[in-house]
C-alpha positions as CSV (number, residue, x, y, z in Angstrom):
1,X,54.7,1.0,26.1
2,X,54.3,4.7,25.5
3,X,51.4,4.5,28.7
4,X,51.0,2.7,31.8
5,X,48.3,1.0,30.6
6,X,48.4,-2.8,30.0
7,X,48.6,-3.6,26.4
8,X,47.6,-6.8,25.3
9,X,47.5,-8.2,21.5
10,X,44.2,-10.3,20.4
11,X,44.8,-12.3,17.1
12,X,42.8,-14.4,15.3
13,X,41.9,-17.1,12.5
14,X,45.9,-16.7,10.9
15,X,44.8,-19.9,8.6
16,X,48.3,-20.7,7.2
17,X,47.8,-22.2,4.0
18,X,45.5,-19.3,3.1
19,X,47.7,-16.5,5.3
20,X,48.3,-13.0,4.6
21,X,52.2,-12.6,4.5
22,X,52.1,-8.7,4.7
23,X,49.8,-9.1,7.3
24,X,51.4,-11.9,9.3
25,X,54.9,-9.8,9.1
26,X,53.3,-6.4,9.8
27,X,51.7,-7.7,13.0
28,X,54.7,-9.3,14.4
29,X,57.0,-5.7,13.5
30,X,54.0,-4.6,16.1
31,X,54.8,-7.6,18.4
32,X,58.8,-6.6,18.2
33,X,58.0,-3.0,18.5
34,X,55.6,-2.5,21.4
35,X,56.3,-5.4,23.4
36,X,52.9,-5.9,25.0
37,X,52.4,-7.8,28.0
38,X,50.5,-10.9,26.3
39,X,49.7,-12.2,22.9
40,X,46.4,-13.8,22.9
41,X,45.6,-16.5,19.4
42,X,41.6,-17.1,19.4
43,X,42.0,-20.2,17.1
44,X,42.1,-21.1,13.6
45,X,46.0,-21.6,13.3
46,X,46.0,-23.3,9.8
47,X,43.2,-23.8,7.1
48,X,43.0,-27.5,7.0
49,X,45.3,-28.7,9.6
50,X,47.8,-29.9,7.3
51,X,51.4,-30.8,8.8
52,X,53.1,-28.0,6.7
53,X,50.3,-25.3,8.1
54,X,51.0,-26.0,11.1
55,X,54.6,-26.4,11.2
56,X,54.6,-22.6,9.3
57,X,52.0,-21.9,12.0
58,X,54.5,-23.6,15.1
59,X,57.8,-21.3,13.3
60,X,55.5,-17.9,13.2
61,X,54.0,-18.2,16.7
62,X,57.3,-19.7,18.6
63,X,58.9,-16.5,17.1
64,X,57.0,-14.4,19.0
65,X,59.2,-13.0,22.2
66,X,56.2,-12.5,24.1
67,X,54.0,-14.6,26.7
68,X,51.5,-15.8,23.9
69,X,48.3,-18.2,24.8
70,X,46.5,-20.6,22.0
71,X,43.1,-21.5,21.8
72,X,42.2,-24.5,19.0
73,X,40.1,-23.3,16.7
74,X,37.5,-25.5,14.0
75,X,40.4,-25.6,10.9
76,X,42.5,-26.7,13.6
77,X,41.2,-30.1,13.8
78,X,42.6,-32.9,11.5
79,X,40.8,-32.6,8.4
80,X,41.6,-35.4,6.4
81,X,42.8,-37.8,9.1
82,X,39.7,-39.3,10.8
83,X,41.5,-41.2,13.1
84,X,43.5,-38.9,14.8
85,X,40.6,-36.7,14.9
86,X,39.0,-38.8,17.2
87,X,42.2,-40.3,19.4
88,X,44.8,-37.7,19.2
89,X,43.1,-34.5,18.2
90,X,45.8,-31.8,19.2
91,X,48.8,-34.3,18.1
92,X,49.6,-31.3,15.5
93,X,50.1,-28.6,18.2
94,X,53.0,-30.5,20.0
95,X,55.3,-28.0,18.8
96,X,53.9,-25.1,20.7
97,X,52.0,-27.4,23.6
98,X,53.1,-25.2,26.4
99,X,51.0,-22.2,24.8
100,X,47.9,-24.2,23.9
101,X,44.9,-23.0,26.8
102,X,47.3,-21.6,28.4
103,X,46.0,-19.3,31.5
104,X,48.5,-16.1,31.7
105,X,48.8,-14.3,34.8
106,X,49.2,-10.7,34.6
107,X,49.6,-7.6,37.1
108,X,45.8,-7.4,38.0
109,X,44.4,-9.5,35.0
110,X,44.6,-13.3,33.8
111,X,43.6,-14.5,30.7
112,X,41.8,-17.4,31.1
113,X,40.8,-20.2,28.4
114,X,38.0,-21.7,27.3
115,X,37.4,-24.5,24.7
116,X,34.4,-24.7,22.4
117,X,35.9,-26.9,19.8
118,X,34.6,-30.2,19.6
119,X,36.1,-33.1,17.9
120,X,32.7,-34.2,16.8
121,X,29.1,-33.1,17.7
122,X,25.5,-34.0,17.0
123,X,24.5,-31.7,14.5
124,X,26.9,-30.6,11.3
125,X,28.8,-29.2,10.1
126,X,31.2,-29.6,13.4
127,X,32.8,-26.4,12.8
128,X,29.8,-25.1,14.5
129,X,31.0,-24.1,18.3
130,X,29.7,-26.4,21.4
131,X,30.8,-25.4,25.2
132,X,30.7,-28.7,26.6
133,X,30.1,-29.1,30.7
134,X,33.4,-30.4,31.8
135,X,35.2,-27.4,29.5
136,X,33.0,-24.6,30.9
137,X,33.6,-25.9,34.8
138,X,37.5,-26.0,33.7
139,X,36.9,-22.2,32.8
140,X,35.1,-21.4,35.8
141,X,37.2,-23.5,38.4
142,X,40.3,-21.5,36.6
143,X,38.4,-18.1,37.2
144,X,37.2,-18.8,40.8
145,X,41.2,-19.9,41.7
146,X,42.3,-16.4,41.0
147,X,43.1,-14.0,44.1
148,X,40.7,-11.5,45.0
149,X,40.2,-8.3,42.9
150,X,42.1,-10.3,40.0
151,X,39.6,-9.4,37.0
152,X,40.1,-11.9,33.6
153,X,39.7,-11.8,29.9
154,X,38.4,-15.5,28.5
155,X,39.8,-16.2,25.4
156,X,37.4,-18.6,22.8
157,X,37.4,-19.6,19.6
158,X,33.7,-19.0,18.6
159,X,31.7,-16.4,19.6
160,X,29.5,-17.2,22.7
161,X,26.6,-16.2,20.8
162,X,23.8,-19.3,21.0
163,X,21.1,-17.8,18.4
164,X,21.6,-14.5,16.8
165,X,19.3,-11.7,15.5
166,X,18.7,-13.8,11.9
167,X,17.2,-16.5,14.0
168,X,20.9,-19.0,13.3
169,X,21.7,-21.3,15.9
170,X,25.4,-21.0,16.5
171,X,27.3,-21.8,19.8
172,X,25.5,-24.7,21.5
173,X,25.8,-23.5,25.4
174,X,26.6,-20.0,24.7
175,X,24.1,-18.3,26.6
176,X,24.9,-20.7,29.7
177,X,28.6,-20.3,29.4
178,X,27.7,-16.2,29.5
179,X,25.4,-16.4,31.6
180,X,28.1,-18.1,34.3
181,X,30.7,-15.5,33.1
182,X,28.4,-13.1,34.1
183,X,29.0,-14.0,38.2
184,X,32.7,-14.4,37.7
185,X,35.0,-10.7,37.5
186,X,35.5,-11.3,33.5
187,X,36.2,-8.5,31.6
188,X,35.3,-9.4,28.6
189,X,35.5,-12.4,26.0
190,X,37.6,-12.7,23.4
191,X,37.1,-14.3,20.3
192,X,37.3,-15.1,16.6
193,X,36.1,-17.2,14.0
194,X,34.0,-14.8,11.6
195,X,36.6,-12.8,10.4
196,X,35.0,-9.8,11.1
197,X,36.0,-7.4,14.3
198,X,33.0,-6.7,16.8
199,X,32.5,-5.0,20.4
200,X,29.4,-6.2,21.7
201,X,27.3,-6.6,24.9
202,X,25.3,-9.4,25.5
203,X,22.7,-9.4,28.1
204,X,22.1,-12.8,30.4
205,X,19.9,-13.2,33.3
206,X,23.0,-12.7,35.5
207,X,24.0,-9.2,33.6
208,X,26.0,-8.1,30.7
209,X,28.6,-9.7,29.0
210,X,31.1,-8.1,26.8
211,X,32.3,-10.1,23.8
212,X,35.4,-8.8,21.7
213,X,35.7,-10.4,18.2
214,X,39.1,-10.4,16.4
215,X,39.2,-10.0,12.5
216,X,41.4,-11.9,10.7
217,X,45.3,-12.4,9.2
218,X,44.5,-14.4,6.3
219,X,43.4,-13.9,2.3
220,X,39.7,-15.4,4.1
221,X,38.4,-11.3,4.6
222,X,34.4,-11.1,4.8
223,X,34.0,-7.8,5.0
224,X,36.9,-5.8,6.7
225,X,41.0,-5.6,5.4
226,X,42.9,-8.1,7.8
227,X,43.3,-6.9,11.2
228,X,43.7,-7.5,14.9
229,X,42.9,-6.1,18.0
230,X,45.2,-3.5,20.4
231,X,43.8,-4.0,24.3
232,X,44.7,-1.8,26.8
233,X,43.7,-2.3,30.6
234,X,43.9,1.2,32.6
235,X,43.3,-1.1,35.7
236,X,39.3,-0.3,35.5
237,X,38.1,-1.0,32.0
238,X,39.5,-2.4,28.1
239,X,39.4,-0.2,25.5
240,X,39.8,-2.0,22.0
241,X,41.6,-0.7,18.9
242,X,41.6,-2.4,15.5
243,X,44.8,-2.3,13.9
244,X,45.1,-2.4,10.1
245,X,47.7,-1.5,7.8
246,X,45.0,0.1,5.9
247,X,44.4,2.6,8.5
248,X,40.5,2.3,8.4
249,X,39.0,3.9,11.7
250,X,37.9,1.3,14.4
251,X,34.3,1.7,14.2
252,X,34.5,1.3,10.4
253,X,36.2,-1.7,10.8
254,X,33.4,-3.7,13.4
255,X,30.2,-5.3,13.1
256,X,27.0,-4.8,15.0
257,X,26.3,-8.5,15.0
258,X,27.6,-12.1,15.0
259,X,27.4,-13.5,11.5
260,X,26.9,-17.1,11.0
261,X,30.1,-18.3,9.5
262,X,33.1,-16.4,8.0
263,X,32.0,-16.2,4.5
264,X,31.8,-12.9,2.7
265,X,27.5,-11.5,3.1
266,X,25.8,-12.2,0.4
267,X,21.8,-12.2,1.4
268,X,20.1,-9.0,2.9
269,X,20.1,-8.6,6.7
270,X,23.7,-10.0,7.1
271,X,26.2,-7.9,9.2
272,X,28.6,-5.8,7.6
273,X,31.4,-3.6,8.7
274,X,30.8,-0.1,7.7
275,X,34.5,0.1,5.5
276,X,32.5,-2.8,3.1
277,X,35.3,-4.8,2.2
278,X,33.5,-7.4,0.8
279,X,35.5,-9.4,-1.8
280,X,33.6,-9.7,-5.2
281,X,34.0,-13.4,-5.1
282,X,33.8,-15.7,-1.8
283,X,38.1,-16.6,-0.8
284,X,39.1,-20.0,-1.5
285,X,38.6,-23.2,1.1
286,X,41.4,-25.6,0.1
């Protein structure tokens, strides 16, 4: 690394099936080049959790020569297999197991897991996010084990956002899982699932949260070119950096809200990125 700082890599929503190659092989020249400490992959793997997505998905990430951590993301879910949905639900990610919510330990810093996939739920569509109780005390119990002045990042799939400024329910126990985040040294949250980049603070009775939102690798854009996110620690604070080959400034590339779904905006009000990369027609689902 050319500083001292820490540098960490946040990826999100790849979706092979639908993946951007010059992204996918851009991104890991990065990996190769700059060697940073971890690689953290907020979810969405494949599109439709196919075998062949995920075994491109399996070759791409195992490739990696860097501690890299997993969360399960919505697409990642069997699809068109409702049986092992329901009994065997990560039988797909067997070939990179050991980095599924996986809790890396770094100088100072851990990054710490949390699930908010659910293999079903009580409202639809399930793609929706839901921090269930015995997933949000795993977090916590995993935060509260760490030695003293350790400070964390919690890595997500959805954004811990429960209602947002249009009114849209979106993470069922978001503002409780914040809220507990809130009394724990977290750094931030780190997430994906919208496609577009944000930095945001959220308040909760307990104080402010930071939440961290990774664009995407995939064809799926919404309203910025595909990107990730560059972390550095300094040992006080993260400072975020979106990286695109496209070279689009940072603030250009994040929005000031968290959108509903990943889909492109369409309907007034909805957040957009300042660059306005919208695709003319909504990216394909199959």
């Amino acid at each position: 690394m050319a500083t001292d700082d820490l540098l960490i890599f946040h990826i999100s929503d790849i979706h092979f099936g639908l993946e951007d190659t010059r992204a996918l092989e851009w991104t890991k020249a990065e990996i190769a080049r700059q060697k940073p400490a971890a690689v953290a992959i907020t979810g969405d793997l494949t599109m439709r959790a196919r075998h062949r997505e995920f075994a491109a998905a399996t070759r791409w990430i195992n490739s990696l020569d860097v501690p890299v951590t997993v969360e399960v993301g919505n697409h990642d879910l069997p699809y068109f297999n409702p049986w092992e949905r329901f009994t065997d639900p990560y039988k797909r990610f067997r070939g990179m197991q050991e980095k599924v919510e996986r809790v890396i330990d770094l100088p100072g810093l851990a990054i710490v897991p949390l699930k908010t996939v659910r293999r079903w739920q009580p409202r639809w569509p399930w793609s929706y996010g839901w921090v269930t109780e015995p997933a949000l005390h795993q977090c916590l119990a995993a935060l509260d084990a760490l030695p003293p002045g350790k400070q964390a990042l919690v890595a997500v799939h959805h954004p811990l956002v429960e209602v947002n400024r249009m009114g849209k329910v979106l993470t069922h126990g978001g503002a409780n899982a914040l809220a507990e985040l809130a009394t724990r040294p977290v750094l931030g949250v780190l997430s994906g699932h919208v496609h577009d980049a944000f930095d945001l603070v959220e308040q909760t009775p307990n104080g402010p949260v930071r939440m961290i939102g990774a664009g995407t690798l995939s064809k799926r854009v919404r309203s910025t070119p595909p990107s990730f996110n560059e972390l550095r620690w300094n040992g006080k604070r993260i400072s975020v950096q979106v990286r695109n080959f496209d070279g689009v400034a940072t603030p250009d590339m994040q929005i000031d809200d968290v959108p509903e779904d990943a889909l492109p905006p369409r309907r007034p009000g909805e957040p957009v990125a300042p660059v306005g990369a919208v695709p003319r027609t909504d990216p394909p689902v199959h």
